[in-house]
C-alpha positions in Angstrom: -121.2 -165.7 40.9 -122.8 -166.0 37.6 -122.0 -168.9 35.5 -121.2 -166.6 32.1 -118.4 -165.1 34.4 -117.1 -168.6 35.8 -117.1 -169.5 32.1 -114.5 -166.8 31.7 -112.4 -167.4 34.9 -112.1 -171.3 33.6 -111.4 -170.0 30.0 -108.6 -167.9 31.7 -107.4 -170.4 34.1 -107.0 -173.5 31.5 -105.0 -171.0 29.1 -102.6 -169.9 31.7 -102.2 -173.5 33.0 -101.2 -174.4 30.3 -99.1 -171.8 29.5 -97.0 -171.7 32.7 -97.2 -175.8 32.1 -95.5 -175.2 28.9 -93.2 -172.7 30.7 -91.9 -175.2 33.5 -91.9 -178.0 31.7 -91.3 -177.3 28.3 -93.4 -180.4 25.4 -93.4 -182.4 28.4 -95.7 -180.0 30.3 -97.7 -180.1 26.8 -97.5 -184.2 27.2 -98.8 -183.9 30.4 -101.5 -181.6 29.8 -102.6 -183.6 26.9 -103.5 -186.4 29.0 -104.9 -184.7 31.3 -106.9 -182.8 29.4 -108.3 -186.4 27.6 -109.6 -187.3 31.6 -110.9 -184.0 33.1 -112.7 -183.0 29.7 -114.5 -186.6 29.7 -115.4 -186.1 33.3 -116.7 -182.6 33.0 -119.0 -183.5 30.1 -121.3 -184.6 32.3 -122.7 -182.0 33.8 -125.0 -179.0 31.6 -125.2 -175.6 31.9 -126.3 -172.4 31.0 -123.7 -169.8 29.5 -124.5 -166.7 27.7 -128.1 -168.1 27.0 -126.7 -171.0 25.5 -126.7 -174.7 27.0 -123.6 -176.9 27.0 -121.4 -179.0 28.4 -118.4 -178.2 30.7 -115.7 -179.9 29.0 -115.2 -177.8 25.7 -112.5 -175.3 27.4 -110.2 -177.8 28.5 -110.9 -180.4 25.3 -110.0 -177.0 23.2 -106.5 -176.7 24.9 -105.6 -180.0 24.0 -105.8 -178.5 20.5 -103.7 -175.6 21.7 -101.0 -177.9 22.8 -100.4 -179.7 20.0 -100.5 -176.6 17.8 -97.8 -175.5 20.2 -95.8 -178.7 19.6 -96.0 -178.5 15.9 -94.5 -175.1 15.7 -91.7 -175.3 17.8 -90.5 -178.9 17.7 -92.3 -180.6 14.6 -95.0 -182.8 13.5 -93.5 -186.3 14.8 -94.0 -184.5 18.4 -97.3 -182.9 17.3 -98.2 -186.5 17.1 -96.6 -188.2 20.0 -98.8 -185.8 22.0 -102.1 -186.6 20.1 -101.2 -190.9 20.6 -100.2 -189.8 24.3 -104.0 -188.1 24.5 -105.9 -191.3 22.8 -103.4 -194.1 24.9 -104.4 -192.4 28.5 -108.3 -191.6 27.3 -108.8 -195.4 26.7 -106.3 -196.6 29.5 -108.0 -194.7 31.9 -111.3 -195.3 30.8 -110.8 -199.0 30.8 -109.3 -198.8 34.1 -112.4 -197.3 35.6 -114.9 -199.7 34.3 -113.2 -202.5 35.8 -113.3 -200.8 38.9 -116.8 -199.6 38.8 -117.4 -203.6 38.8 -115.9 -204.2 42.4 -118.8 -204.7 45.3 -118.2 -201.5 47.8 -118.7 -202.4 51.3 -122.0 -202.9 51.7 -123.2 -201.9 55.1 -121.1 -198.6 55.0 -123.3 -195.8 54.2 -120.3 -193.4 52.8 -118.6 -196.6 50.9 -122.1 -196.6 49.1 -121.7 -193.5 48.3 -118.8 -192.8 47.2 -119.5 -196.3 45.1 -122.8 -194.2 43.6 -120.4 -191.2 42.7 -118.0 -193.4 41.0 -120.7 -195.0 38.9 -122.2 -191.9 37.7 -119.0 -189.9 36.8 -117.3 -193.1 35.1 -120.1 -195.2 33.6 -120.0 -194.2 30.3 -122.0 -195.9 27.6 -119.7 -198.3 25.1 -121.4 -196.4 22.4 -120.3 -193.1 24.3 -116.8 -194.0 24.6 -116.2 -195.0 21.3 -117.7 -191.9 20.0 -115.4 -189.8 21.9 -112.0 -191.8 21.5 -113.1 -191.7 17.8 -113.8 -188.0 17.3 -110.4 -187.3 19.4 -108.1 -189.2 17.3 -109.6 -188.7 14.0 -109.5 -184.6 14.7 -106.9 -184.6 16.4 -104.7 -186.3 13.9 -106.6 -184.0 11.7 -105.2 -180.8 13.3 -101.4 -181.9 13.6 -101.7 -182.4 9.3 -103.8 -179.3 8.6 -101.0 -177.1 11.0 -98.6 -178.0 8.7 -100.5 -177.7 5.6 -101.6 -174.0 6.5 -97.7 -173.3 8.0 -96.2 -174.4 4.3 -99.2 -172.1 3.0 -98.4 -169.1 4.9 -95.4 -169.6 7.1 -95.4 -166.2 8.2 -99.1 -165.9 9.7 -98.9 -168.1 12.9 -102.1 -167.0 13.7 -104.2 -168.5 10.3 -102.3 -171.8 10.5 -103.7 -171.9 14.2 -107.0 -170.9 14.1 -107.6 -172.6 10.2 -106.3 -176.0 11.6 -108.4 -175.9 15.0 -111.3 -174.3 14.1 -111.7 -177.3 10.8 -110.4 -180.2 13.4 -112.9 -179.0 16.2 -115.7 -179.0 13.3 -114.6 -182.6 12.4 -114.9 -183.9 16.4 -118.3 -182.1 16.7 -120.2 -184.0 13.7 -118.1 -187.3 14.7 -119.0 -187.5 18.4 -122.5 -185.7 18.2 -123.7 -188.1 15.1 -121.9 -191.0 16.9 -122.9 -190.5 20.0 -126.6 -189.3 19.7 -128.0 -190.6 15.9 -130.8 -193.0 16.9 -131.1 -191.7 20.6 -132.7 -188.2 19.5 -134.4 -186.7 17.1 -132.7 -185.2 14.1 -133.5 -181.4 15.2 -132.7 -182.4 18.5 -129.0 -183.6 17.7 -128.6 -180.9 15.3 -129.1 -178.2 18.0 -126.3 -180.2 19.9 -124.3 -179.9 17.5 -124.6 -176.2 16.5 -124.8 -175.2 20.3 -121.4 -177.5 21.4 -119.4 -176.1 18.1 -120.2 -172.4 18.9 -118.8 -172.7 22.5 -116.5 -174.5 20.7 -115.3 -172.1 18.2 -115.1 -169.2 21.0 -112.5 -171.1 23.1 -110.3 -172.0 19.5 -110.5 -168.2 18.3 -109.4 -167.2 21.9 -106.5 -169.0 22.1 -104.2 -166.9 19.3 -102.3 -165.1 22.0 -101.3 -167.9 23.9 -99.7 -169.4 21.0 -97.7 -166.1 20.2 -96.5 -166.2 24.2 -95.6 -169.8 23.8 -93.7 -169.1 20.3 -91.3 -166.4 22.5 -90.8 -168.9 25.4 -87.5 -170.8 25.1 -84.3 -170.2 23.1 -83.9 -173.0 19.8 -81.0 -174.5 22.9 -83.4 -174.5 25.6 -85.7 -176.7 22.9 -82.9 -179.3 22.6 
């Protein structure tokens, strides 16, 4: 199976997940899936690939949800839960990242080949750089926060186009985390052309998965009655 169609499965998958979490569960599903969006994206960044001639990260679809979600928050129960779910996303991304490098530091058992291993697996998924880290808690709180106050400015703006007010705040707030973390991240590491192609490749993957998200936000906007919301 081709990776431009696996692209497009996962695309699919992560927006019904979070959908049918949403569904279930109502803004805790959306809690839920924010932290859990925070881990898997950090640990999918790690490996590159090629999709539709372009190379990238995995990590992009399910970082863009997290947008989704608290888009979906803002509309139907206000900004103050809009936020709750971004300080839910940056509590758990450096919780759980803190967590892990403490136990990357314990000695596996030594003369047990697969304890080795696993030990070796462990270091490479979790052994992010400081400078790393701090790049991505950065970009995701300061965009983040971002989104949550441009959602609002664009619904006072035009309160009866759901779809500008959601696309306008993500596609600014994704734009926002992609010159933080890049810059961040990779100023000083690589050459100038070389971060600059980062950035222009990671924000175009980017920007597909935020324009592709309108109807899930309309399906979300129909689920529940203003009592079910209570």
């Amino acid at each position: 199976m081709s990776n431009n169609l696996l692209w497009i499965i996962l695309l699919l998958v992560n927006y019904i997940g979070i959908t049918l979490s949403y569904k279930f569960f109502k803004k805790t599903g959306l809690f839920i899936w924010i932290a859990m969006a925070a881990i898997v994206a950090n640990i999918q960044v790690i490996k590159t690939i090629e999709v539709f001639s372009y190379v990238t990260t995995l990590g992009n679809i399910i970082y863009g949800t997290s947008y989704l979600a608290t888009d979906i928050l803002n509309e139907k129960y206000g900004k103050k839960e809009a936020q709750k779910g971004v300080y839910i996303g940056i509590f758990i991304l450096i919780t759980v990242t803190l967590i892990m490098q403490i136990c990357l530091m314990f000695s596996p058992l030594g003369d047990d080949p697969v304890a080795m291993a696993n030990s070796n697996a462990l270091d490479v998924i979790f052994s992010f750089l400081p400078r790393i880290t701090f790049a991505s808690v950065l970009a995701y709180s300061i965009s983040q926060l971002h989104d949550v106050w441009a959602y609002n400015i664009w619904r006072e703006k035009m309160p009866k186009h759901l779809w500008v007010r959601n696309n306008l705040s993500t596609l600014t707030s994704q734009l926002i985390d992609n010159i933080i973390f890049t810059f961040v991240a990779f100023y000083g590491i690589f050459e100038i052309n070389i971060i600059i192609e980062i950035f222009i490749t990671t924000y175009i993957m980017k920007f597909i998965v935020a324009a592709l998200d309108t109807p899930f936000i309309y399906l979300a906007k129909k689920m529940h009655s203003e009592e079910e919301l209570q």
